[in-house]
N, C-alpha and C positions, 0 to 999 in steps of 0.2 A: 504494500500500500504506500502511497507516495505521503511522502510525513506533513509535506501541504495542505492533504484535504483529513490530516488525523488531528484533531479539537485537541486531543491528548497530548500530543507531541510536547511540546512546549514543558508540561509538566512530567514527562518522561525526562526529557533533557534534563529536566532541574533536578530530580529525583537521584538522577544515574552521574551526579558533579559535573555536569557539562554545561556549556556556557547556552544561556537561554534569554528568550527578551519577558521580561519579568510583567510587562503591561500586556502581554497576550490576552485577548478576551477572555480566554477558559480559565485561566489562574487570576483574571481580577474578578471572575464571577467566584472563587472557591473563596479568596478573601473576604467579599463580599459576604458570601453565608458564613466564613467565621466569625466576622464582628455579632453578625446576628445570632451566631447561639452566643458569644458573651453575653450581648443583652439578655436574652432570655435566661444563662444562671443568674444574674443579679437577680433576677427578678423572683425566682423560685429558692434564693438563699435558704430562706426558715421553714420550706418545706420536705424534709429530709430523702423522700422516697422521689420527688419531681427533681432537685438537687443533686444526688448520686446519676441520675437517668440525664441531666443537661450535660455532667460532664463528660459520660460514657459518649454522648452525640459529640459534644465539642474537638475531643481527644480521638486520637489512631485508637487505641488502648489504654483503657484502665486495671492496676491490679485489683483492688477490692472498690468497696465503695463508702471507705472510709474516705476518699481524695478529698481534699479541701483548698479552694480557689476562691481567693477574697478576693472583690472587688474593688477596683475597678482594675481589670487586665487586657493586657494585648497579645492575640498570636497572628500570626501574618494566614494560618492556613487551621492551625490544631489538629487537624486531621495528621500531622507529621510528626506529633508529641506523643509520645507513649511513656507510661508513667507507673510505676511499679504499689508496691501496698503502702498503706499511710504516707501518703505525697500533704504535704501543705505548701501553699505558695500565697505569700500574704499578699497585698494589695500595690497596685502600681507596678508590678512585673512585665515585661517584655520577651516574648517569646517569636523570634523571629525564624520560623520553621518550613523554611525554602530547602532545604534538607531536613534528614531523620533527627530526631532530636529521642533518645531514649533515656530516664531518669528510673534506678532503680527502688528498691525498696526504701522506705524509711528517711526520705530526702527532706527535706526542707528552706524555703528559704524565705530570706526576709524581704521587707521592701523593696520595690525597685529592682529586685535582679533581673536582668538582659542577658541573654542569651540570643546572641547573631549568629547565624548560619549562612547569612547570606553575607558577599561577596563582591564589591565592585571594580571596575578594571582602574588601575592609578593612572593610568594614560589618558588626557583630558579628552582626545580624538576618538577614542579607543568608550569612551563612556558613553558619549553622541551614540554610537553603535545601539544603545540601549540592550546589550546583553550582560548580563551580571553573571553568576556563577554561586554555587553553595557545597558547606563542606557539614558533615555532620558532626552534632556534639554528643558523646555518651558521659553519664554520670554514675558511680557505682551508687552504694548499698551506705544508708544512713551515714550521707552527706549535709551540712551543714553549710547553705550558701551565702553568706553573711549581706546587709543591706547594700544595695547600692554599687553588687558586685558585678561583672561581667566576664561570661564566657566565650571567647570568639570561637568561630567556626573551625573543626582538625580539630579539637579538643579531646582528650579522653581525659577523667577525672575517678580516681579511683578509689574505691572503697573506705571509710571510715576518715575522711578528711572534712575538715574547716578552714572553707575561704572565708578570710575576713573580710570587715565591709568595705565596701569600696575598691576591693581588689579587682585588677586586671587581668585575668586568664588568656596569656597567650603563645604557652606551653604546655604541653600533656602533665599530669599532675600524679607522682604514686601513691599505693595506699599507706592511711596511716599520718599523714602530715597536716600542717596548720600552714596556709599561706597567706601571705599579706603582700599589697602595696602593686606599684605599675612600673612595670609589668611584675606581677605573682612572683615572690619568690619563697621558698623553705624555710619557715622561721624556725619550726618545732615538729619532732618525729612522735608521735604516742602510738 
């Protein structure tokens, strides 16, 4: 099939880290309905069984349906976020999921955290193109994301660490460590 006339392409490309034009109808219409299930968990916050059921819609995968998604949040797609058991994500978070975005069990993070996947070309010429690019971020098992912090795209972040606030992730991270500051770096092993 010529990739012209496939609606999909566009988000195959993005999906598979190849360069893509990120305004393509089909991927500003998946945006589109991701803003509107955020509105819709805000909406059904205090109803626990309608609540569990918004994020399973919102998210690729949920582990249980303990997740908890305080408002007000952004994901660029949600469908690209998968999230393991007792996830919490306080309010004001950023989820920019132009690639896989997988968070494992027992995660948590505070305000504001950003998570980019996505990708733009540093070539001013080269950005006119309107093609971006996205790289995936995985986060292990009872992680602690501190406020304010961010993870960029290529990331792997591993098992039982705390980023503190406002850190910069823009290193793979192993398990066991406490990192701070910009760009991230190893303050403390536990």
């Amino acid at each position: 099939m010529d990739s012209s006339n496939d609606k999909y392409a566009m988000q195959k490309k993005m999906l598979a880290g190849e360069p893509y034009i990120g305004m393509d109808p089909y991927l500003s219409q998946l945006r589109k309905e991701a803003q509107e299930k955020v509105a819709a968990l805000a909406k059904v916050r205090h109803e626990p069984e309608q609540y569990a059921k918004a994020i399973q819609e919102l998210l690729g995968s949920v582990g249980d349906d303990k997740a908890i998604i305080e408002s007000p949040v952004f994901f660029d797609y949600g469908i690209n976020t998968h999230v393991g058991k007792q996830f919490y994500m306080n309010s004001m978070c950023v989820i920019l999921d132009c690639a896989r975005v997988d968070i494992g069990d027992s995660v948590m993070f505070g305000p504001s955290v950003q998570l980019y996947t996505a990708e733009h070309p540093t070539d001013p010429a080269e950005r006119l193109t309107g093609y971006e690019s996205a790289k995936p971020i995985k986060i292990g098992n009872n992680v602690w994301v501190g406020g304010g912090a961010i993870i960029m795209g290529g990331i792997t972040i591993g098992n039982g660490v705390t980023i503190g606030a406002g850190a910069v992730v823009t290193k793979d991270v192993p398990d066991n460590v406490v990192v701070v500051g910009n760009p991230a770096r190893i303050v403390k092993h536990v």
